[in-house]
C-alpha positions as CSV (number, residue, x, y, z in Angstrom):
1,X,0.0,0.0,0.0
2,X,1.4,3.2,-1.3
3,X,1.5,6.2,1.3
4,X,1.1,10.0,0.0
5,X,3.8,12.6,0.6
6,X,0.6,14.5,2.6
7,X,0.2,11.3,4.3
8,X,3.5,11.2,5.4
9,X,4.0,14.9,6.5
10,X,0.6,15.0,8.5
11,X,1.7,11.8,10.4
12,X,5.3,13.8,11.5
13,X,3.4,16.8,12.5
14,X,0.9,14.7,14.9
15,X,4.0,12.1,16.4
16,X,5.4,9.1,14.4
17,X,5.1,7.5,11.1
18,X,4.4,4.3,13.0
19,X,1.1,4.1,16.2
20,X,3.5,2.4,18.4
21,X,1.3,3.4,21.8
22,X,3.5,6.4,22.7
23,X,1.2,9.2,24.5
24,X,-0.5,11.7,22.0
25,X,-1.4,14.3,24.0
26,X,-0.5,16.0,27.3
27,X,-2.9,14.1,29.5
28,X,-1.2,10.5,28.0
29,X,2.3,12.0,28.9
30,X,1.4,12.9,32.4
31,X,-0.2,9.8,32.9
32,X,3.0,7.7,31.8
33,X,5.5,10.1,33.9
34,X,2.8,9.3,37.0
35,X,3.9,5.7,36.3
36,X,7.2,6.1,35.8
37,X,9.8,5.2,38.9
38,X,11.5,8.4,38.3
39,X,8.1,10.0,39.9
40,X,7.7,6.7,42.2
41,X,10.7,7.7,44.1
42,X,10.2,11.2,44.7
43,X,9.1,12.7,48.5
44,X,5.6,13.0,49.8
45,X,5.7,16.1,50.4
46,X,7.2,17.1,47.0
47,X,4.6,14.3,45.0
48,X,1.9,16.3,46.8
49,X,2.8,19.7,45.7
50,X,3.7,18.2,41.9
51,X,0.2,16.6,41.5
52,X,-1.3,20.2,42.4
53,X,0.7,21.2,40.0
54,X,0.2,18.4,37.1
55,X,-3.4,19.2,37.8
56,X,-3.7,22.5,37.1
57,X,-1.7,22.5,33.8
58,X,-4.0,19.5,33.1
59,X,-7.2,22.0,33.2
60,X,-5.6,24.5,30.8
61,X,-4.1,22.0,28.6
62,X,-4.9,18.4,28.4
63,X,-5.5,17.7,24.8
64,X,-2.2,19.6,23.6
65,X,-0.5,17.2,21.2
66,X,2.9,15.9,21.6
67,X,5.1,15.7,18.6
68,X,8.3,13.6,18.0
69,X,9.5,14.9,14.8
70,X,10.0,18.5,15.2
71,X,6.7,20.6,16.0
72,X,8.5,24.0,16.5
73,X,5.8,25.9,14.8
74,X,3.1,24.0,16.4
75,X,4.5,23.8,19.9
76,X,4.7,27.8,19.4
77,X,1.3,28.4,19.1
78,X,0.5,25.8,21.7
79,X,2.8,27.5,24.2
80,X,1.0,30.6,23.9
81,X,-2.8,29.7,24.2
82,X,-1.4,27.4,27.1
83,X,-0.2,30.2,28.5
84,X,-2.8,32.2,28.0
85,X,-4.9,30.2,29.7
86,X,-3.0,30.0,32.5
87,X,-3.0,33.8,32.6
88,X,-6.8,33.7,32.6
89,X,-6.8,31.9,36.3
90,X,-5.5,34.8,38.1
91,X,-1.8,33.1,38.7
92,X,0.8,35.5,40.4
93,X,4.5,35.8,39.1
94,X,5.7,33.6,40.6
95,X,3.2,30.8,40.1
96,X,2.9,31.2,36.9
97,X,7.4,30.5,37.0
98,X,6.3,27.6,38.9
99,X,4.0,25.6,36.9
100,X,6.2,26.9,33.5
101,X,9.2,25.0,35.6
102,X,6.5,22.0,35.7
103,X,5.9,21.7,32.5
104,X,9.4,22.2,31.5
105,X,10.3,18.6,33.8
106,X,7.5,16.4,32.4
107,X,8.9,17.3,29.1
108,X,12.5,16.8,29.5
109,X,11.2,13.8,31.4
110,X,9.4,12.9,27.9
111,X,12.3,13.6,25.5
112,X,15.1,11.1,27.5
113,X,12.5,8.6,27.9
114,X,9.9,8.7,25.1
115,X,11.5,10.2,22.2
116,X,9.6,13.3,22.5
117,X,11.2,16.0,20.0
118,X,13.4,19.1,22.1
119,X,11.5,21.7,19.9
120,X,8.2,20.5,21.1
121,X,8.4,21.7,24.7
122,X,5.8,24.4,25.3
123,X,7.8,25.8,28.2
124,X,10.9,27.3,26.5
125,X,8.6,29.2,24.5
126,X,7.0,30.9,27.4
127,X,8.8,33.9,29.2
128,X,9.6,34.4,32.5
129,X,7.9,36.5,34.7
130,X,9.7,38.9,37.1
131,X,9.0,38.1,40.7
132,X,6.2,40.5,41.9
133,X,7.4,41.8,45.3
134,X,4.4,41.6,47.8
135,X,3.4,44.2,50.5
136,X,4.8,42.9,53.9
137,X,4.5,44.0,57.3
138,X,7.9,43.3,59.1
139,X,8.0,42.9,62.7
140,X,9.5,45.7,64.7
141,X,11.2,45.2,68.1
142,X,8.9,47.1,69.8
143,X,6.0,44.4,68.4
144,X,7.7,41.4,69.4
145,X,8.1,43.0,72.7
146,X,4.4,43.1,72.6
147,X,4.2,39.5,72.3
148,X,7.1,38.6,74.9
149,X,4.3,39.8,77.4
150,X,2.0,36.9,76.5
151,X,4.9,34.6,78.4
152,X,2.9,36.1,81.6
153,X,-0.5,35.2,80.4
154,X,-2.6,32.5,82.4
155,X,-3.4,31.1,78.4
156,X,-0.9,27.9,77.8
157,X,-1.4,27.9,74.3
158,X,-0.7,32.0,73.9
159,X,2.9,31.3,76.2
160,X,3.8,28.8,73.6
161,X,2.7,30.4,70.3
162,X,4.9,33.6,72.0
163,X,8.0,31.8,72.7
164,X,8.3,30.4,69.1
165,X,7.3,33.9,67.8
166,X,10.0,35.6,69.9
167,X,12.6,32.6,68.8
168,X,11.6,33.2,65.1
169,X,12.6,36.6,65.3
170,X,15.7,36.5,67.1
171,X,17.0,34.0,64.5
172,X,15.4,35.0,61.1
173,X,14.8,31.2,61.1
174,X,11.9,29.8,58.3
175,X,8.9,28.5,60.4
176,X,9.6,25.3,58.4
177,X,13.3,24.7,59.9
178,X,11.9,25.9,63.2
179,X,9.6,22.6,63.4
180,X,12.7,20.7,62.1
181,X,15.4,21.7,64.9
182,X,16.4,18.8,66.7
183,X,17.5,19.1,70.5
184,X,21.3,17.6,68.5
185,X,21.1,21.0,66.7
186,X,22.0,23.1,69.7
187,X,25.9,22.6,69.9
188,X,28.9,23.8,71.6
189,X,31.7,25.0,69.4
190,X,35.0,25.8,71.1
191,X,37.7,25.6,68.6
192,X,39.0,28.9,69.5
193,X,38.7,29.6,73.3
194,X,40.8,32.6,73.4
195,X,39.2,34.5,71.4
196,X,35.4,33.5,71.5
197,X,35.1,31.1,74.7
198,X,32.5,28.4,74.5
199,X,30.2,29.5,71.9
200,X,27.0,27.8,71.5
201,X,25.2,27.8,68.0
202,X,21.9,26.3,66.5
203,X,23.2,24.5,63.2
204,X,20.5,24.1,61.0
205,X,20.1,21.3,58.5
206,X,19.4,21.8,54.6
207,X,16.4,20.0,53.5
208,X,17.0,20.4,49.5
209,X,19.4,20.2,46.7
210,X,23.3,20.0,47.8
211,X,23.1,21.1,51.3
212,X,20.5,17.8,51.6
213,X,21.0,16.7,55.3
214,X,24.2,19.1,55.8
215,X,24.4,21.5,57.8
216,X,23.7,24.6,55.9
217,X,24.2,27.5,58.1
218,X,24.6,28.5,62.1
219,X,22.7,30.7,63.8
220,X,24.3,31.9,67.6
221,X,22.9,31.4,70.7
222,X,22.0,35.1,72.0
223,X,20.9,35.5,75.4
224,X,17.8,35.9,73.7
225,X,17.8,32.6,71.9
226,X,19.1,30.9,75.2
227,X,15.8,32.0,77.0
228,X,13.9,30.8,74.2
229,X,15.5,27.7,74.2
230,X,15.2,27.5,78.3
231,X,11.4,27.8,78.0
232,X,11.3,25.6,75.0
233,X,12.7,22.7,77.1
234,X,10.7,23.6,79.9
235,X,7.4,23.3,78.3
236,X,8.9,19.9,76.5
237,X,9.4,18.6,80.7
238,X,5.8,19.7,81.3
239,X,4.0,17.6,78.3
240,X,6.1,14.8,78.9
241,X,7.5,15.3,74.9
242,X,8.4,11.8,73.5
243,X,10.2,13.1,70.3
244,X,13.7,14.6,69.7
245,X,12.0,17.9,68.7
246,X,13.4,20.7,70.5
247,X,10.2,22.9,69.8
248,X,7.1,20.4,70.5
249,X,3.6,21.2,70.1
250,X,1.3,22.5,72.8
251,X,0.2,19.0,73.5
252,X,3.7,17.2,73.1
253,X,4.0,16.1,69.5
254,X,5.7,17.1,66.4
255,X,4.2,20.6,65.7
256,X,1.8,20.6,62.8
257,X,2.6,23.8,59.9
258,X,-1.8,24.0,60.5
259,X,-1.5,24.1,64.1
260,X,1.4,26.7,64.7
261,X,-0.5,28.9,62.0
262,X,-3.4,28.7,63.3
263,X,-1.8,30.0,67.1
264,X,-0.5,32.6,65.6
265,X,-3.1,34.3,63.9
266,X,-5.2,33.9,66.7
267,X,-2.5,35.6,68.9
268,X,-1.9,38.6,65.8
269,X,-6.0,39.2,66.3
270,X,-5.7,39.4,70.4
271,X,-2.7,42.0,69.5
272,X,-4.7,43.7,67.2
273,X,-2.3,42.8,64.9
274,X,-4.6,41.1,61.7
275,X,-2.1,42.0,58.9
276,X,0.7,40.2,60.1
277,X,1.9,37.0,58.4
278,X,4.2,34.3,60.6
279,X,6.9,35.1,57.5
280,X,7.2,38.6,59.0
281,X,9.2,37.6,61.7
282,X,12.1,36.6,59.3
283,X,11.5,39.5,57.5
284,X,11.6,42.2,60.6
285,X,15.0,40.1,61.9
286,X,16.4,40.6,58.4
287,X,15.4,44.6,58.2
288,X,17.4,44.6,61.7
289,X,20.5,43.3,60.6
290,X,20.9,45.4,57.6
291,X,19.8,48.2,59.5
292,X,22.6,47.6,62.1
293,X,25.4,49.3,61.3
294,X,27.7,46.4,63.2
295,X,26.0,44.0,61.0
296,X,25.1,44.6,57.3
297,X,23.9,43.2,54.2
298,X,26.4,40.4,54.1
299,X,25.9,38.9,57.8
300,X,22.9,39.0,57.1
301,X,22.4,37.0,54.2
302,X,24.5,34.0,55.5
303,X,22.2,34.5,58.7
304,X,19.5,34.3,56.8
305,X,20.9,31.1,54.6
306,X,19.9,32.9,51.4
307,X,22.2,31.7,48.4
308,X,22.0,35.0,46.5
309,X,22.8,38.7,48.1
310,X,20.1,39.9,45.9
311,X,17.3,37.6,47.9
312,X,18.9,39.7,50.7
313,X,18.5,43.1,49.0
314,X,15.1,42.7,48.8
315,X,14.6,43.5,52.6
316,X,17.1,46.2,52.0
317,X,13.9,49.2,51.0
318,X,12.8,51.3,53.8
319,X,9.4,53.5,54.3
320,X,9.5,56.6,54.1
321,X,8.8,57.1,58.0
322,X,12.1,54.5,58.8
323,X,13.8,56.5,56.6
324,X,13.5,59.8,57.9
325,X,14.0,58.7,61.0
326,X,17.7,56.6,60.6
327,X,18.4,60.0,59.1
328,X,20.8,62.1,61.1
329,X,21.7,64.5,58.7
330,X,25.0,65.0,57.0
């Protein structure tokens, strides 16, 4: 049986010249990287925020077709209603970076294992959106002093939600390595003596990427962070805490991200203090250290653990009532 030349070309633009059972479409290809054990073998907690993910580029583009002999053109014009669509739900910046980084592993996933052609991936057709800086309400000292004063209330669950909040702070640390610190973390170092003494730091482990299960920064032990610490192993004593955790939940457990953001807005609404995000605290220690004349941009970005000064820059803008008042004229 003789086969046309239009024959031919039409079957290179949809995928092969041969059905051979290879996906045809976006929803195929997801399906078959689902199955695949490089998916099988990634995290929970990364699987779950990949299938959220996978969905929603599902629901703007499902039926796409998948080529495997060049589909430049095509993939062109698919990339942009794709994208369009995805502008249409309202995405930020930065989610919209996020699913476009999505789409752009399923398909690499799909050339080195299927065949799929390199000029067929939607995603390096699609631009990347700057990262859209959102209004924040940093913590000042004065607020967290607001909170210290909950350590005297009669209100268990307001004396532990204020002791993390304090800690957080003090250390810039994320909420998430908070949860993670082990009561291993806290260690001594004394390799110089004569000029430091016995210093005491928090090292904190990486979670991702190289510094995986390294340690990926230290944070000193202030007095500060000492008396958070104190009362942090004094309420572990008190709920008879079974784990290695040194910040436990109120009742004893591992602290649950739900739990410890639902203590603090409910202690942010008692302060009348409704605008504040638990992220603030990082972002008022951060505003501190730059602001510190001691200190700087540099310490604080290596306190901070962030990998690029310009991550640090961003806490670097003042209002115009901070700025006015740091200035002492010249």
């Amino acid at each position: 049986m003789k086969v046309s030349i239009a024959e031919i070309t039409s079957s290179y633009k949809n995928k092969k010249l041969v059905d051979d059972g290879s996906p045809t479409n976006f929803n195929e290809l997801t399906v078959e990287y689902r199955q695949s054990n490089h998916y099988k073998v990634i995290g929970d907690s990364t699987k779950v925020r990949y299938e959220s993910l996978i969905n929603k580029l599902l629901n703007t583009g499902s039926s796409n077709e998948l080529y495997y002999n060049g589909g430049q053109q095509e993939s062109r014009a698919i990339s942009s209603k794709w994208w369009d669509n995805l502008t249409d739900k309202n995405y930020t910046n930065s989610q919209m970076n996020i699913l476009k980084d999505m789409l752009n592993r399923i398909y690499k996933w799909g050339f080195i294992n299927l065949g799929l052609s390199y000029e067929s991936n939607p995603a390096t057709y699609m631009v990347n959106l700057t990262h859209e800086l959102k209004e924040t309400h940093p913590f000042t000292r004065e607020e967290v002093e607001d909170v210290r004063n909950k350590d005297n209330s009669s209100n268990n669950s307001e004396k532990w939600i204020s002791n993390i909040i304090v800690f957080l702070f003090e250390t810039g640390m994320r909420p998430n390595e908070m949860m993670e610190l082990k009561l291993s973390d806290v260690v001594l170092d004394d390799t110089d003596k004569a000029t430091m003494g016995n210093t005491r730091f928090i090292q904190i482990i990486g979670a991702k990427g190289r510094e995986k299960g390294k340690v990926s920064r230290y944070v000193a032990v202030t007095p500060a962070v000492q008396q958070c610490i104190t009362k942090a192993m004094e309420h572990r004593r008190s709920v008879n805490c079974s784990n290695d955790s040194l910040f436990c939940s109120i009742r004893g457990s591992k602290i649950l991200p739900s739990a410890l953001n639902k203590a603090f807005r409910d202690l942010m609404i008692t302060l009348r203090m409704p605008s504040k995000e638990i992220y603030d605290l990082r972002r008022g220690c951060a505003t501190e250290i730059i602001n510190n004349p001691a200190y700087g941009i540099n310490v604080a970005q290596k306190q901070l653990g962030h990998r690029s000064i310009l991550t640090t820059q961003r806490y670097e803008s003042l209002n115009k009532k901070r700025a006015a008042s740091l200035f002492k004229g010249h």
